[in-house]
N, CA, C and O of each residue as an XYZ file, in Angstrom:
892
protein
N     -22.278     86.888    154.178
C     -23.080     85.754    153.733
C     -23.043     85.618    152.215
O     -22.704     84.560    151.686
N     -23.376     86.637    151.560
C     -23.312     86.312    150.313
C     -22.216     86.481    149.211
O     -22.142     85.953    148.102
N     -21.094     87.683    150.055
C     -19.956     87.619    149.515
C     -18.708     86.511    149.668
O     -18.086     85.877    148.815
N     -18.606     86.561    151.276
C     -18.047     85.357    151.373
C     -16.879     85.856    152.125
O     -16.959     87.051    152.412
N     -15.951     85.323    152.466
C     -14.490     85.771    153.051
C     -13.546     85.950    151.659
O     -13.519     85.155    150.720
N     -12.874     87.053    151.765
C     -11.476     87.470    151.145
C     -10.479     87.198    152.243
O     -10.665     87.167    153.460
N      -9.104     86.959    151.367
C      -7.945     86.820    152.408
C      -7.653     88.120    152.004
O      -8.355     88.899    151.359
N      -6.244     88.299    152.577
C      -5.429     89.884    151.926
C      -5.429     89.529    150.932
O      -6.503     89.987    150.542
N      -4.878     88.834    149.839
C      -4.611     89.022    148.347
C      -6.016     89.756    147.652
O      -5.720     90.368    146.626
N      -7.210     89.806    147.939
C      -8.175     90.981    147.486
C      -8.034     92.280    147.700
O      -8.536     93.165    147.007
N      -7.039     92.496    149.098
C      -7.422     93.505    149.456
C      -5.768     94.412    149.009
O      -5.509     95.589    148.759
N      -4.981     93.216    149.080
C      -3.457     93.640    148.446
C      -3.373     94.375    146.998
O      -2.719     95.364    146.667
N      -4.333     93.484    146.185
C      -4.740     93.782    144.637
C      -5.452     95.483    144.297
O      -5.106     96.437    143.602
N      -6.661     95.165    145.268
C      -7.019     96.030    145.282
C      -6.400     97.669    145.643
O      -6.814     98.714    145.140
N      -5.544     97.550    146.433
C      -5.142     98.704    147.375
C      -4.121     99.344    146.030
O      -4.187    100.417    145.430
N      -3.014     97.956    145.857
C      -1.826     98.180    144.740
C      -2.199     99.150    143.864
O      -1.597    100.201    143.644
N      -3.626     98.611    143.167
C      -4.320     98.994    141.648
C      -4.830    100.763    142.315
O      -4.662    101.680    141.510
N      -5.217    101.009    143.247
C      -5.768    101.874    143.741
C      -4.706    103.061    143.890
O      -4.962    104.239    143.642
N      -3.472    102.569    144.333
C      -2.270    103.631    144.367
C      -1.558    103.853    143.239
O      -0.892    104.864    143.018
N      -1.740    102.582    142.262
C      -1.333    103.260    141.328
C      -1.624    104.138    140.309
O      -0.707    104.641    139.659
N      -2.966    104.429    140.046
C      -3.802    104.892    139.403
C      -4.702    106.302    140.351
O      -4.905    107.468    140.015
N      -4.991    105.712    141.330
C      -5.660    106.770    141.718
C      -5.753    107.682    143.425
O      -6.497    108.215    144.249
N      -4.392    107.325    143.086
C      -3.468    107.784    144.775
C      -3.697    109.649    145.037
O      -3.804    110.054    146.195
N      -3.735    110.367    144.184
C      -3.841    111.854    144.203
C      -5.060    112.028    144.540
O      -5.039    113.163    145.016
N      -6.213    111.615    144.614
C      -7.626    111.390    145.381
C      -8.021    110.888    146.212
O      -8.835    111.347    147.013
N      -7.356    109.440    146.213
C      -8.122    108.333    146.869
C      -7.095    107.209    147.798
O      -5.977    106.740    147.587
N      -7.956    107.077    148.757
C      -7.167    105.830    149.754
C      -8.368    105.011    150.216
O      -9.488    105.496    150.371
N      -7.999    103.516    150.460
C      -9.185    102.392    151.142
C      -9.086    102.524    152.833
O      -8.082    102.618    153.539
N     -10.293    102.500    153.144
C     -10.780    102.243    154.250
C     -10.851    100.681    155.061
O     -11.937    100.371    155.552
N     -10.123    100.081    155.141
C     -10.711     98.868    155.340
C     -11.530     98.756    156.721
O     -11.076     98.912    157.854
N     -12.600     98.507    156.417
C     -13.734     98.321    157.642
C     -15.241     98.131    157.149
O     -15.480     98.396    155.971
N     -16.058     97.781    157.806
C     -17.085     97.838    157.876
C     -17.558     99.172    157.636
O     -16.942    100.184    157.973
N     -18.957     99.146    156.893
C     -19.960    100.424    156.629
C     -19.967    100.884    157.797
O     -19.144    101.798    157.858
N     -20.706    100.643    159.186
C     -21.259    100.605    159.701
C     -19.580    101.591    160.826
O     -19.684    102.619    161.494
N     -18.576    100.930    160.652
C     -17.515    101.797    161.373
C     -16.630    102.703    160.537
O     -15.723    103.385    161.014
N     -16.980    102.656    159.192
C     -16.538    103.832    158.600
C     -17.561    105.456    158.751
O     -17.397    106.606    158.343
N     -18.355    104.924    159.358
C     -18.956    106.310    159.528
C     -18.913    107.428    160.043
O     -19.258    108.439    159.431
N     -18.494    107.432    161.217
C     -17.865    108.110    161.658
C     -16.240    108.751    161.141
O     -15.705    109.589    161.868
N     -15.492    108.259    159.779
C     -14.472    108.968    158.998
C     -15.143    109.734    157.977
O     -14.387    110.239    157.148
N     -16.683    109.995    157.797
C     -17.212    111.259    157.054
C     -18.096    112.297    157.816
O     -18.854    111.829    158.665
N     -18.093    113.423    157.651
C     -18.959    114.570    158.426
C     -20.249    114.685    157.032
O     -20.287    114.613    155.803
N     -21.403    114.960    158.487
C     -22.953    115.041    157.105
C     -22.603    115.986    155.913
O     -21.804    116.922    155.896
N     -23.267    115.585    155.092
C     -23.339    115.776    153.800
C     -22.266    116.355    152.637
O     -22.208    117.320    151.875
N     -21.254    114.885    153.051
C     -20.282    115.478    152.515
C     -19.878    113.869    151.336
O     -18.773    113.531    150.913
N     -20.800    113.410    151.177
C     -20.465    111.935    150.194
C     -21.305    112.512    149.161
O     -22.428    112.986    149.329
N     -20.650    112.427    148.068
C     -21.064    112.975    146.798
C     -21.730    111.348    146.231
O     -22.880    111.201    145.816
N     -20.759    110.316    146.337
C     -21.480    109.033    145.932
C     -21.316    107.772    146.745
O     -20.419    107.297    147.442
N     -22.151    107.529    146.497
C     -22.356    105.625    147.336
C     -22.826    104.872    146.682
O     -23.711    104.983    145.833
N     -22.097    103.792    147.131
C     -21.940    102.650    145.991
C     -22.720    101.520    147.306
O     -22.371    101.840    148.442
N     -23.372    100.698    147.258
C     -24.046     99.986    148.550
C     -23.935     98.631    147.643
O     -24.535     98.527    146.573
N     -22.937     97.395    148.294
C     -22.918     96.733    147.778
C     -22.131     95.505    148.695
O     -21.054     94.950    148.477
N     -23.039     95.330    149.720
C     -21.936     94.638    150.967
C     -23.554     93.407    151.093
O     -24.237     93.249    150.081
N     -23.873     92.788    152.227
C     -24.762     92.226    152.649
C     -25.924     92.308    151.553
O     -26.019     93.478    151.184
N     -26.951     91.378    150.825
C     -27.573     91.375    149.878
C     -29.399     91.384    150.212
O     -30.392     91.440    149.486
N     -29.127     91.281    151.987
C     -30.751     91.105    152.307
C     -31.398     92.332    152.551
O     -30.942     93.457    152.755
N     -32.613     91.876    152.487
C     -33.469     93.520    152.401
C     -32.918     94.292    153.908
O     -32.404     95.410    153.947
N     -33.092     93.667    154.744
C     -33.174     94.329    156.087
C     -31.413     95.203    156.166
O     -31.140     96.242    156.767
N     -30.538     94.373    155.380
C     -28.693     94.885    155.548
C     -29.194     96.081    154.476
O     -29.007     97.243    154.835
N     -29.751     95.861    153.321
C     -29.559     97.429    152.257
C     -30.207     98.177    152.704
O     -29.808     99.294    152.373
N     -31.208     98.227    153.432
C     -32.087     99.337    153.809
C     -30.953     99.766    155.148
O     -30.368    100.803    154.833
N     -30.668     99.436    156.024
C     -29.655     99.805    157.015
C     -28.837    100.418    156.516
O     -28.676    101.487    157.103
N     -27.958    100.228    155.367
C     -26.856    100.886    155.181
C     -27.188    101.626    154.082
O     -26.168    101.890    153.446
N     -28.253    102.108    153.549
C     -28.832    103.072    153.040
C     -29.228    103.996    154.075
O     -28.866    105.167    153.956
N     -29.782    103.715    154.880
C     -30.626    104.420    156.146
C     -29.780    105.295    156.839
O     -29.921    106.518    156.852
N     -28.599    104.452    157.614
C     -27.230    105.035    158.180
C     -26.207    106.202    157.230
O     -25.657    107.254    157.557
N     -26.248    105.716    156.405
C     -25.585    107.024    155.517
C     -26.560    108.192    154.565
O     -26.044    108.990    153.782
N     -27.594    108.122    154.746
C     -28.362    109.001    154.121
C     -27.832    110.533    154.856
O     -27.470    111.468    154.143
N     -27.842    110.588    155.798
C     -27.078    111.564    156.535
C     -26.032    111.875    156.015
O     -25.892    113.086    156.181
N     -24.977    111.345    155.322
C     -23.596    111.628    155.019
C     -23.866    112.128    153.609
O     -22.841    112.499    153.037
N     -24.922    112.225    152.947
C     -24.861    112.400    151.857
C     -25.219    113.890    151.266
O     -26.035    114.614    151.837
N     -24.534    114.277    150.073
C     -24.539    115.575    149.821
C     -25.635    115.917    149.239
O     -26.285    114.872    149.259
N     -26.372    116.843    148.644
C     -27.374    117.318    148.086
C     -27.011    116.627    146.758
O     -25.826    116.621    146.426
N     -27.788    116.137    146.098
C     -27.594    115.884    144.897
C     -26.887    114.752    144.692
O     -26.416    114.514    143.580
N     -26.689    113.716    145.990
C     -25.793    112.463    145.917
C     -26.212    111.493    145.253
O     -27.308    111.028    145.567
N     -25.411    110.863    144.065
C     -25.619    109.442    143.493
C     -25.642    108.320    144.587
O     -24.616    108.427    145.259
N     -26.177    107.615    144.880
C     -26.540    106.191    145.093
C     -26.463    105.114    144.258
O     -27.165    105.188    143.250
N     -25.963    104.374    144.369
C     -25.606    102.916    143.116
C     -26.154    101.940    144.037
O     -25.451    101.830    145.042
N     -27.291    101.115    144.023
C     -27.630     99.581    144.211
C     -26.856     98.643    143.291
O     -26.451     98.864    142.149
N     -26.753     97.648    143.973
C     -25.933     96.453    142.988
C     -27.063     95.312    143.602
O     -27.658     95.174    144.671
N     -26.996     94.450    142.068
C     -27.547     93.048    142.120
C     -29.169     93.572    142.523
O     -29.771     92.915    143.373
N     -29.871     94.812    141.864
C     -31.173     94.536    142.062
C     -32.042     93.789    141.355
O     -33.242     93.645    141.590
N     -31.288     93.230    140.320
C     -32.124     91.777    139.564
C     -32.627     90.506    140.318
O     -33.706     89.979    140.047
N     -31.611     89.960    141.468
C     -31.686     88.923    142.131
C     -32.750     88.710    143.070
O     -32.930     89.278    144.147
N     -33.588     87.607    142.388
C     -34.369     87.435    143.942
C     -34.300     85.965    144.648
O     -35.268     85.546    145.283
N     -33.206     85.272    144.513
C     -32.805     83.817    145.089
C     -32.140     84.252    146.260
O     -32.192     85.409    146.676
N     -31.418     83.182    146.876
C     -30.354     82.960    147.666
C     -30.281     84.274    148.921
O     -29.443     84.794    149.657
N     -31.538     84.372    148.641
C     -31.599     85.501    150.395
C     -31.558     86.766    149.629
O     -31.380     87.666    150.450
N     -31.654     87.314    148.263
C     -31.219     88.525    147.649
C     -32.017     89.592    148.317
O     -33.059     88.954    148.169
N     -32.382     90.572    148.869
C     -33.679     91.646    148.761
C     -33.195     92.826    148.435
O     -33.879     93.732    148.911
N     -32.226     93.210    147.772
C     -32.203     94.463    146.788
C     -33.142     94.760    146.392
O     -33.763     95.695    146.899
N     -33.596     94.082    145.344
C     -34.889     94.168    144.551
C     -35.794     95.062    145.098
O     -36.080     96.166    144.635
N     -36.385     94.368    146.441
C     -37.320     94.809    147.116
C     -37.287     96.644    147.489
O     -37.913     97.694    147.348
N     -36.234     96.123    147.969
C     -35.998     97.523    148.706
C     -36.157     98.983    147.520
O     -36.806    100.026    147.439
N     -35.174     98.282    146.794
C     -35.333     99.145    145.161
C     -36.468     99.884    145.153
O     -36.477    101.078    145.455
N     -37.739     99.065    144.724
C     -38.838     99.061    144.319
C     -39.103    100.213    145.145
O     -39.437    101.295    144.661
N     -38.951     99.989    146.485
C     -39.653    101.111    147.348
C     -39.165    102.263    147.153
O     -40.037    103.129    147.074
N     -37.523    102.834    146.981
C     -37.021    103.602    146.824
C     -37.421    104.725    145.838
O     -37.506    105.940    146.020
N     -37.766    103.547    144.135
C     -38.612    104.752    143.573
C     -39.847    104.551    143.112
O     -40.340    104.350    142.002
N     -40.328    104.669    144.451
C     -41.909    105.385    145.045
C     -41.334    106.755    145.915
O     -42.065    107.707    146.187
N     -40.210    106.689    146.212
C     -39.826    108.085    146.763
C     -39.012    108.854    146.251
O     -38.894    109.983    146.729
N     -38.136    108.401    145.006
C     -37.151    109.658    144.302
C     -37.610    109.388    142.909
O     -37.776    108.270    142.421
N     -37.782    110.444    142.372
C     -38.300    110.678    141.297
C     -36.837    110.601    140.154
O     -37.042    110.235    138.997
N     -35.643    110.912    140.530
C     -34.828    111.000    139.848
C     -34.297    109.491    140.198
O     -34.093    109.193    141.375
N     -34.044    108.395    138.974
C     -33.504    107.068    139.788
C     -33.790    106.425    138.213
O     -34.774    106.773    137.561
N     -32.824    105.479    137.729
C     -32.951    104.483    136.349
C     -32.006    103.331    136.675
O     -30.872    103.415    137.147
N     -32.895    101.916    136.232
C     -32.605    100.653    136.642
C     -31.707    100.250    136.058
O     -31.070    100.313    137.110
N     -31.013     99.887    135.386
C     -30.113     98.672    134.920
C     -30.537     96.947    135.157
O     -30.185     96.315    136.153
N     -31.266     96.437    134.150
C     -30.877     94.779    134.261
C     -30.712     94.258    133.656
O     -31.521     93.444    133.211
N     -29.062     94.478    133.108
C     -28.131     93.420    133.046
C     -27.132     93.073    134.126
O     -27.033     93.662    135.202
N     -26.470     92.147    133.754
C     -25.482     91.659    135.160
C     -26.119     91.881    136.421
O     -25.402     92.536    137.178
N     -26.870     91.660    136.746
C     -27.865     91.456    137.760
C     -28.426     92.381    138.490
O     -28.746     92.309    139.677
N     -28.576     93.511    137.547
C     -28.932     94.772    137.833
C     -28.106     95.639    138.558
O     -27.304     95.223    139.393
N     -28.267     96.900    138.267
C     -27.641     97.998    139.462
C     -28.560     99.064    139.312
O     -28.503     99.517    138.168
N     -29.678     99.840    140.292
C     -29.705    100.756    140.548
C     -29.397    102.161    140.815
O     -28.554    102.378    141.685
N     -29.897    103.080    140.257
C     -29.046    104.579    140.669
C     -30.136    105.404    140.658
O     -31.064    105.470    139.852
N     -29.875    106.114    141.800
C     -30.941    107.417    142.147
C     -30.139    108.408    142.869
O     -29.198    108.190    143.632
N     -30.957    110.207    142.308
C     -30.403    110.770    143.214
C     -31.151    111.146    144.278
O     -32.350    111.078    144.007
N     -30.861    111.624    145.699
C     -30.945    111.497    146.873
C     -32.553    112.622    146.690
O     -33.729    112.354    146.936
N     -31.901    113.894    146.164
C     -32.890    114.631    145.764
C     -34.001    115.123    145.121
O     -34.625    116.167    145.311
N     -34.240    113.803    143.958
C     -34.808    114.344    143.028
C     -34.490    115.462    142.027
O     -35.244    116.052    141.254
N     -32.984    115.618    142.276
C     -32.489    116.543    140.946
C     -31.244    116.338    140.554
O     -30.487    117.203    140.995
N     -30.774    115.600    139.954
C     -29.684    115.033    139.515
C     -29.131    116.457    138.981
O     -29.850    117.274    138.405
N     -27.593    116.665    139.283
C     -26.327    117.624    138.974
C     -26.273    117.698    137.405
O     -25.721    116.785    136.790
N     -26.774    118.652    136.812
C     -26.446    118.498    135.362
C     -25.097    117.813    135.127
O     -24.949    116.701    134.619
N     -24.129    118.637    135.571
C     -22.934    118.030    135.088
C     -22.297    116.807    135.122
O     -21.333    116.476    134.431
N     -23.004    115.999    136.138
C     -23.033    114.241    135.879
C     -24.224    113.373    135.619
O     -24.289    112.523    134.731
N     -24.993    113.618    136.329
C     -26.394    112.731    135.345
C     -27.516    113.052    135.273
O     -28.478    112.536    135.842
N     -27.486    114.216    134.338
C     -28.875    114.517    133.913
C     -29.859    114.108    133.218
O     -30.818    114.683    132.702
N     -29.447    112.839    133.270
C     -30.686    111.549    132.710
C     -30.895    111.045    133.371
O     -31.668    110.221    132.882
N     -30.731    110.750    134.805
C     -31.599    110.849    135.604
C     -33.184    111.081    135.972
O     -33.604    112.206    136.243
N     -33.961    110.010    135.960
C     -35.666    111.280    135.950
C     -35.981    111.486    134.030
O     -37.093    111.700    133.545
N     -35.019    111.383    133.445
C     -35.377    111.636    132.052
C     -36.970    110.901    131.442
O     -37.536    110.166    132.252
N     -37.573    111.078    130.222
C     -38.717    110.609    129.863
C     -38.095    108.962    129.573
O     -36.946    108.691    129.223
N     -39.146    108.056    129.817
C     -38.738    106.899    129.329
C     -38.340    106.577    128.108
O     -37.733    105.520    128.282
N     -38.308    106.805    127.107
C     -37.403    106.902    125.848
C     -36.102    106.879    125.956
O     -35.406    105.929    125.599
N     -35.577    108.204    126.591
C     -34.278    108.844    127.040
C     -33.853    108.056    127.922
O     -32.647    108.288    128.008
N     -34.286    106.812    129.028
C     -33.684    105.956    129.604
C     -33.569    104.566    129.397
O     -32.883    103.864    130.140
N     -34.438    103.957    128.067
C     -33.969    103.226    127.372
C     -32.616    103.430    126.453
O     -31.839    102.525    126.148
N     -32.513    104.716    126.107
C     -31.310    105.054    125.500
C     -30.099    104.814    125.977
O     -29.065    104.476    125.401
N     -30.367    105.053    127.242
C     -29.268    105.742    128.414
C     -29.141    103.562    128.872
O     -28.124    102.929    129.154
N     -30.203    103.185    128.785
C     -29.943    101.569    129.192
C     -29.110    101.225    127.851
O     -27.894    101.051    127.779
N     -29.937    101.177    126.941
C     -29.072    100.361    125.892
C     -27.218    100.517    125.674
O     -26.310     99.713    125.463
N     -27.341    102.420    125.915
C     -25.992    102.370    125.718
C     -25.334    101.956    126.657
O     -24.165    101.819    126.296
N     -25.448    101.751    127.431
C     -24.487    101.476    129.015
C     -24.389     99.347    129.212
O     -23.441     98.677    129.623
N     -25.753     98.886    128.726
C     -26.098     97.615    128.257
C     -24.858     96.993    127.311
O     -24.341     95.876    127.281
N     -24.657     98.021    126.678
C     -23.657     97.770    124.758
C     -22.339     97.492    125.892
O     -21.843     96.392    126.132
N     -21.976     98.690    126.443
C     -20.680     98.901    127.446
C     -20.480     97.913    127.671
O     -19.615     97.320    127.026
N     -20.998     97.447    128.418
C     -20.913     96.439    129.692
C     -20.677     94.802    128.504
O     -19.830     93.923    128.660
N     -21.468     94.863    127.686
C     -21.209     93.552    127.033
C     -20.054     93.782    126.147
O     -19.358     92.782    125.972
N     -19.721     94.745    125.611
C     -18.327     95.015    124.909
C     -17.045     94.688    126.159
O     -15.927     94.267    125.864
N     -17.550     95.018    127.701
C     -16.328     94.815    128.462
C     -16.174     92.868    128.906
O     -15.220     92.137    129.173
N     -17.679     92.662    128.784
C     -17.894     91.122    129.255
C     -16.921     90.788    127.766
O     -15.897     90.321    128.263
N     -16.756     90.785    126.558
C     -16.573     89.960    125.326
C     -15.122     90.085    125.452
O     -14.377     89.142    125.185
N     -14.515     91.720    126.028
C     -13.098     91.948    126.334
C     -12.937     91.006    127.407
O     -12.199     90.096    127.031
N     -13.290     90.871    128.469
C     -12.956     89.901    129.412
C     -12.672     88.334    129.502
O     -11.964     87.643    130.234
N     -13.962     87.949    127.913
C     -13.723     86.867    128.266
C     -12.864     86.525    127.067
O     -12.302     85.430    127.036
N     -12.706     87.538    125.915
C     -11.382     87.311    125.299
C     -10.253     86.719    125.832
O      -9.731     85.739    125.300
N      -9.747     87.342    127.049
C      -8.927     87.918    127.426
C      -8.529     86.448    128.548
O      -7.391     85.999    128.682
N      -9.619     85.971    129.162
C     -10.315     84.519    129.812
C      -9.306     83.814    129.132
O      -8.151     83.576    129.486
N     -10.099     83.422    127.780
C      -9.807     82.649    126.482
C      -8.243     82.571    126.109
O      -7.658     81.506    125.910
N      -7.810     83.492    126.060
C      -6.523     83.978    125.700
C      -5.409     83.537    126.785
O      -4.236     83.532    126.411
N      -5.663     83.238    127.859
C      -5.013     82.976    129.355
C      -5.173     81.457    129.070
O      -4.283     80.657    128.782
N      -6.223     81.285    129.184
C      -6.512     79.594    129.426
C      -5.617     78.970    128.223
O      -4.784     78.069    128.320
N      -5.938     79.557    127.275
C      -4.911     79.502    125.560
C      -3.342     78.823    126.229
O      -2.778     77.729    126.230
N      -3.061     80.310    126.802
C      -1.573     79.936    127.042
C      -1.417     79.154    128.552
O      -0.257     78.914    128.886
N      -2.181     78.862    129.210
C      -1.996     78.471    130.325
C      -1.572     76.526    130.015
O      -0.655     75.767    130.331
N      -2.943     76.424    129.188
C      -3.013     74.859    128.260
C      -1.625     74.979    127.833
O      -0.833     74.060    128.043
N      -1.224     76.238    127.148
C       0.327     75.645    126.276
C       1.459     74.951    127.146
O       2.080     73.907    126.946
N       1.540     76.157    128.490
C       2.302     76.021    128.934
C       2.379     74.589    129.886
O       3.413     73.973    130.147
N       1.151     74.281    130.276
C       0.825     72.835    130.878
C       1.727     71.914    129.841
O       2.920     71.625    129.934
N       0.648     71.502    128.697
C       1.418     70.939    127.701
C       2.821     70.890    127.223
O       3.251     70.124    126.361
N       3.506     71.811    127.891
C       5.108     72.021    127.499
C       5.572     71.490    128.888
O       6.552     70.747    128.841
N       5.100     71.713    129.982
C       5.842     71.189    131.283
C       5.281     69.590    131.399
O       5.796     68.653    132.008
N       4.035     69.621    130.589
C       3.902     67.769    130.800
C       4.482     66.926    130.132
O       4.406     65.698    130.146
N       5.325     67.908    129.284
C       6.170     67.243    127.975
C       7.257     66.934    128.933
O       7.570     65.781    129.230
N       7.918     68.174    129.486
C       9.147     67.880    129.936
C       9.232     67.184    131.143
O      10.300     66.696    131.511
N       8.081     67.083    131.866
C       7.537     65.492    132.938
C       7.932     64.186    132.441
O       8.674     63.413    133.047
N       7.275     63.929    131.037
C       7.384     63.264    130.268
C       8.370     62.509    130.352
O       8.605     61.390    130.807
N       8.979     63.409    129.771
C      10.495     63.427    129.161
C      11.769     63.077    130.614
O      12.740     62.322    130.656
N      11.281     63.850    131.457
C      12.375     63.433    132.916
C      11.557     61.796    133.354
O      12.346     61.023    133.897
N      10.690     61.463    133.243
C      10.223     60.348    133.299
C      10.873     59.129    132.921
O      11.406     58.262    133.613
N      10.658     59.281    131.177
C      11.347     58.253    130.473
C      12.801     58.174    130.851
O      13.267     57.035    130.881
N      13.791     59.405    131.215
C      14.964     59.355    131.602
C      15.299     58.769    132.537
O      16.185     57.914    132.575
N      14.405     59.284    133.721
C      14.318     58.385    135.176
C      14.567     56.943    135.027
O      15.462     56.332    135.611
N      13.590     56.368    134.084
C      13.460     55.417    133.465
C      14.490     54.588    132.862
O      14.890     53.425    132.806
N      14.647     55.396    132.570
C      16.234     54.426    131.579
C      17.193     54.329    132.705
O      17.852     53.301    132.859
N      17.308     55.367    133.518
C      17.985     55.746    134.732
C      17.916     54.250    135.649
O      18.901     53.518    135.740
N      16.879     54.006    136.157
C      16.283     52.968    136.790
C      16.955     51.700    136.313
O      17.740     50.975    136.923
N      16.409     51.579    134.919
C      17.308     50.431    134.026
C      18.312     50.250    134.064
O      18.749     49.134    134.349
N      19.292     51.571    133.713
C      20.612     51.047    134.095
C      21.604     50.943    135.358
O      22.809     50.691    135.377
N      20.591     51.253    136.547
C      21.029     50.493    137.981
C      21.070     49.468    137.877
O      22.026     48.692    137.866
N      19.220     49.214    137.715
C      19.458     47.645    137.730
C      19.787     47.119    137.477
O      19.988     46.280    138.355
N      20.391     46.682    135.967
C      21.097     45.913    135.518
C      22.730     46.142    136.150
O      23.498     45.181    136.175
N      23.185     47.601    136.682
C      24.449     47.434    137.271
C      24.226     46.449    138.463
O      25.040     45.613    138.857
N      23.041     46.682    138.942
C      22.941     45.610    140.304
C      22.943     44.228    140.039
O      23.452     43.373    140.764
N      22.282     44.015    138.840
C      22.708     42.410    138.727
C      23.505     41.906    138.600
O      23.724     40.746    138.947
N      24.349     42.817    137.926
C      26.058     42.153    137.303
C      26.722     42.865    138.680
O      27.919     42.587    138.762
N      26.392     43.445    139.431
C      27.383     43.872    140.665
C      27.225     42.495    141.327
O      28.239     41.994    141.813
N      25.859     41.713    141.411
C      25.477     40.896    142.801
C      25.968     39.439    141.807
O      26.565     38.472    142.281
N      25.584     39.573    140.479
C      26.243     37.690    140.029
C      27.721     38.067    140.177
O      28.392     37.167    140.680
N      28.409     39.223    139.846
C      30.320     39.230    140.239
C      30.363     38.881    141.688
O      31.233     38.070    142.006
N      29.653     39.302    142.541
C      29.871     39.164    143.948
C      29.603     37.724    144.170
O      30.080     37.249    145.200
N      28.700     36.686    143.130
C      28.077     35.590    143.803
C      29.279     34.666    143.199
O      29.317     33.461    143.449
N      30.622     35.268    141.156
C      31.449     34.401    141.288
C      32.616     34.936    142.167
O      33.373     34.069    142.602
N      32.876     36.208    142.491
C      34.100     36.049    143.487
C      33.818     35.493    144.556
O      34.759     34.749    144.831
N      32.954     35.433    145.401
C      32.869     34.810    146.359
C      32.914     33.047    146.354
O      33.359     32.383    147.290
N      32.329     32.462    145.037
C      32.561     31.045    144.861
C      33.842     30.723    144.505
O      34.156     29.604    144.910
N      34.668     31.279    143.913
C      35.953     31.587    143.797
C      36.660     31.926    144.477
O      37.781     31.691    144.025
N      36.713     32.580    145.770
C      36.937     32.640    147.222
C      37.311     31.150    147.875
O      38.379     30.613    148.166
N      35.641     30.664    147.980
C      35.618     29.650    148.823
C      36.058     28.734    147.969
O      36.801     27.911    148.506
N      35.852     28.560    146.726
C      37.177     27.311    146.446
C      38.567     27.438    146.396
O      39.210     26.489    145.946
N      39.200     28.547    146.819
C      40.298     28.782    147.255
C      40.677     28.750    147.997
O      41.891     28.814    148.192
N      39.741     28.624    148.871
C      39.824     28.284    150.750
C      40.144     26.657    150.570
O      41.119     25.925    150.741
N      38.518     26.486    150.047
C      39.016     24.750    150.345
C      40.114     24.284    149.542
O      40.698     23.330    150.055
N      40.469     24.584    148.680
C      41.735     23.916    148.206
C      42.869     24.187    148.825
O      43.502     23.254    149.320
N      43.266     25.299    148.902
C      44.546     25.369    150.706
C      44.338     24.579    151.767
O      45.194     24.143    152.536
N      43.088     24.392    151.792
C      42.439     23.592    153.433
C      42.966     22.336    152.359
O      44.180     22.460    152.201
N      42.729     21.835    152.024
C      42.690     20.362    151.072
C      44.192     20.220    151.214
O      44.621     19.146    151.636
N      44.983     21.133    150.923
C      46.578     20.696    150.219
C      47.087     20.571    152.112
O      47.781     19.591    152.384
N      46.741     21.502    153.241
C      47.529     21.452    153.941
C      46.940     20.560    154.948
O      47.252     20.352    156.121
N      45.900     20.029    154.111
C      45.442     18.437    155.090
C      46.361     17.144    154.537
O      46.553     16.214    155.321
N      46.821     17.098    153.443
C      47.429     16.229    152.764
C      48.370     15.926    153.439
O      48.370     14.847    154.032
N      49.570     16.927    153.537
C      50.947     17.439    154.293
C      50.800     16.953    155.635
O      51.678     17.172    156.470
C-alpha cells in the first residue's frame, strides 16, 4: 500500500549493487517478512531493519513475528516514525516501544527512523549510545542529522548535475531534429518542384504527341 509495486529493475539494481560490493557476506531474499522466517533459526538476527507495510497493526506484526529471531542485544531500525498521514502508524507503535526498552533514540529527520535494543543493553562495540543521558543523544542526533543532510546536498548535487547534462544533451539532439527537419524540408522542396516540371514536361510531350497524331491524321485524310 504504501510502497507500491517494483518491477525487476529494483530488484535487478539492487541484487547487482549487492554482489558487487557485498557478496562475501551477503545475498537477497526475495520474499515476504512473513515467509522469510522460517530461513532464520531463534536468536540468531543481530539486526532488523522493519520497513515494509506503514500501518500500526503491519509494524507491530512484523516486529512481533521476529522478536523471536532476534539475538540478545539485537538492533531494531523503525523507518518513517515521523509520519502520521496517509495510513502511517509507525509513530504510534514507536511510542509504545519505548515505554518498554530503555535502550532506544529517535531520529526526526527524513521522516524519522527509530532504533532500540531488544534488551535494554546495547553491545558496547556498536551502540553504546544507546539509553545514553539526553545530552549524549542530542549529540548522537545532531551528528547523524549533519550526515544525512551532507548526503541529501551530495545527492541533490549530483540530481542537479544529471538534469545539467541531460538538458544539454536534449538541446543537442533537438538541434539535430532541427536540423534533419529543415533538410527534410528542402528535401520536400526539391521533389516538388521535380514534380512540377516532371508533370508540365508530361502535359508538353503529350500535347506534342497529339498534335502529331492529328497532323498525320490530317495529311493522310488529304491523300
Amino acid at each position: 500500500m504504501h510502497a507500491g509495486q517494483y518491477d525487476d529493475t529494483v530488484y535487478k539494481e539492487v541484487s547487482a549493487h549487492n554482489d558487487a560490493h557485498y557478496s562475501k557476506f551477503s545475498h537477497l531474499l526475495r520474499m515476504t517478512f512473513d515467509e522469510a522466517l522460517n530461513q532464520f533459526s531463534n536468536g540468531s538476527v543481530n539486526l532488523l531493519h522493519i520497513d515494509g507495510l506503514h500501518t500500526y497493526e503491519a509494524v507491530k506484526h512484523d516486529f512481533e513475528t521476529w522478536l523471536p529471531k532476534l539475538a540478545p542485544n539485537a538492533i531494531v531500525l523503525f523507518h518513517d516514525t515521523e509520519m502520521r498521514d496517509h495510513g502511517f502508524g509507525v509513530w504510534k507503535f514507536w511510542a509504545e516501544l519505548q515505554e518498554t526498552y530503555d535502550a532506544h533514540i529517535s531520529f526526526p529527520h527524513s521522516k524519522g527512523l527509530g532504533v532500540i535494543c531488544i534488551n535494554n543493553q546495547a553491545n558496547p562495540s556498536s551502540a553504546q549510545w544507546l539509553g545514553a543521558p539526553e545530552l549524549t543523544n542530542n549529540e548522537v542526533r545532531d551528528y547523524f542529522t549533519t550526515l544525512g543532510e551532507r548526503q541529501l546536498e551530495v545527492f541533490n548535487m549530483r540530481e542537479d548535475e544529471m538534469k545539467i547534462r541531460l538538458n544539454h544533451e536534449v538541446s543537442i539532439l533537438s538541434k539535430e531534429l532541427a536540423d534533419r527537419d529543415a533538410e527534410l524540408s528542402e528535401l520536400r522542396q526539391w521533389i516538388n518542384s521535380w514534380k512540377r516540371l516532371l508533370v508540365r514536361g508530361l502535359s508538353l510531350l503529350g500535347k506534342r504527341v497529339s498534335g502529331t497524331i492529328y497532323s498525320s491524321t490530317s495529311k493522310n485524310k488529304g491523300k
